[in-house]
Residue frames relative to the residue before (quaternion, step in Angstrom):
aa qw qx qy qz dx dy dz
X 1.0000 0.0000 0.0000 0.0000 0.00 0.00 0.00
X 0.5212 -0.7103 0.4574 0.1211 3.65 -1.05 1.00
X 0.0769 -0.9174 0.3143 0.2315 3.42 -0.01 0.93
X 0.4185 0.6285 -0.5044 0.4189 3.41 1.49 1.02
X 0.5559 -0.6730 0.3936 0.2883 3.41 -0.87 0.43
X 0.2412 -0.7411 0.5969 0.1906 3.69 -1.34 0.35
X 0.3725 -0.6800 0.6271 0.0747 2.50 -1.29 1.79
X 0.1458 -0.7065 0.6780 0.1412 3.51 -1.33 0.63
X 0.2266 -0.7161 0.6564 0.0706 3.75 -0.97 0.78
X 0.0584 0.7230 -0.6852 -0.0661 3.57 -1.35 1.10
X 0.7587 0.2651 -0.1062 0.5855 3.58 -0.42 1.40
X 0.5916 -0.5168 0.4586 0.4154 3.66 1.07 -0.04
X 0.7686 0.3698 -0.2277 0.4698 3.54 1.31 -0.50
X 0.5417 -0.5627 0.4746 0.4059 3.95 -0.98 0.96
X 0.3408 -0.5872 0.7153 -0.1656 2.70 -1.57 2.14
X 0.7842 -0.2938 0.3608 0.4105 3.65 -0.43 -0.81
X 0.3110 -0.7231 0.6165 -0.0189 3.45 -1.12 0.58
X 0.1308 -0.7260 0.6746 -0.0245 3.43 -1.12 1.30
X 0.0534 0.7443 -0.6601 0.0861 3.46 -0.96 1.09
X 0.4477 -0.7204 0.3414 0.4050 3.60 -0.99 0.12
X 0.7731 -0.4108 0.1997 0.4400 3.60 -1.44 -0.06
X 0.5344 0.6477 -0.2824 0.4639 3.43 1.36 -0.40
X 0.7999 0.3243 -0.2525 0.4373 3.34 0.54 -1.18
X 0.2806 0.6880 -0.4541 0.4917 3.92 1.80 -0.55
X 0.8530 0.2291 -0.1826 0.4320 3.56 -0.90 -1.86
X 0.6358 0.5221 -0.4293 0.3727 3.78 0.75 -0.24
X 0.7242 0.3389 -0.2260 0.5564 3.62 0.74 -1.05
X 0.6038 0.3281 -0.5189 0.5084 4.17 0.64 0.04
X 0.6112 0.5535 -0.3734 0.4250 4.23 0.78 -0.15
X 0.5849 0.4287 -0.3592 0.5875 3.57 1.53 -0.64
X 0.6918 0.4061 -0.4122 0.4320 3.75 0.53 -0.78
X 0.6485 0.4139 -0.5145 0.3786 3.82 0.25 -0.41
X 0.7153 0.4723 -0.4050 0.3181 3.66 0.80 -0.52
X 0.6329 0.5615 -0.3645 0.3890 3.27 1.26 -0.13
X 0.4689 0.5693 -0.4552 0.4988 3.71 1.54 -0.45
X 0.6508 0.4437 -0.4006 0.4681 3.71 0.40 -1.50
X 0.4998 0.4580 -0.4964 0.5422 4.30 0.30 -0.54
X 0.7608 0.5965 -0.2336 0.1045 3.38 -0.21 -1.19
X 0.3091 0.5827 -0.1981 0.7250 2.72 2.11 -1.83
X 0.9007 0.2405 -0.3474 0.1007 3.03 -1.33 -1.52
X 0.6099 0.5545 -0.3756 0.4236 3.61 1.39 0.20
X 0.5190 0.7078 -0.2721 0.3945 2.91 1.46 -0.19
X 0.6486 0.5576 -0.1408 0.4986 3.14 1.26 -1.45
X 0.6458 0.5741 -0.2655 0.4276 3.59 1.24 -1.11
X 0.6665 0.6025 -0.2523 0.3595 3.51 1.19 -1.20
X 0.7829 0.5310 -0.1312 0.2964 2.61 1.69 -1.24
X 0.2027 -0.7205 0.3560 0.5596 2.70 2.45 -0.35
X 0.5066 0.5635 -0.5504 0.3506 3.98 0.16 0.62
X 0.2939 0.6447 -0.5852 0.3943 3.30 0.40 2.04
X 0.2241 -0.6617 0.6782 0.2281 3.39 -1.29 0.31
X 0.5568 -0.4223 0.7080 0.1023 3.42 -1.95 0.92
X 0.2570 0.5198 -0.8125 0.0601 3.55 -1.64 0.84
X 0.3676 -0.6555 0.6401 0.1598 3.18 -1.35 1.39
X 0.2447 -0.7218 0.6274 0.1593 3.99 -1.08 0.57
């Protein structure tokens, strides 16, 4: 099995895409970790952080 994905085209125009189970849970695991980045800059702009001294 090919780990690059297949593009399917209906009309010349992107229809849908087949990829395997590996690259799925990998690229929906890279995207939650970017939301949580995302949030967590958010929170910073907003100054809605907390401080723990060590």
């Amino acid at each position: 099995m090919s780990n690059e994905p297949i593009y399917i085209t209906k009309n010349r125009c992107g229809d849908m895409v087949i990829m395997s189970m590996e690259i799925y849970e990998n690229t929906m695991r890279r995207l939650a970790i970017y939301e949580d980045i995302e949030l967590s800059e958010s929170q910073i702009e907003n100054g809605q952080i907390k401080y723990k001294k060590l």
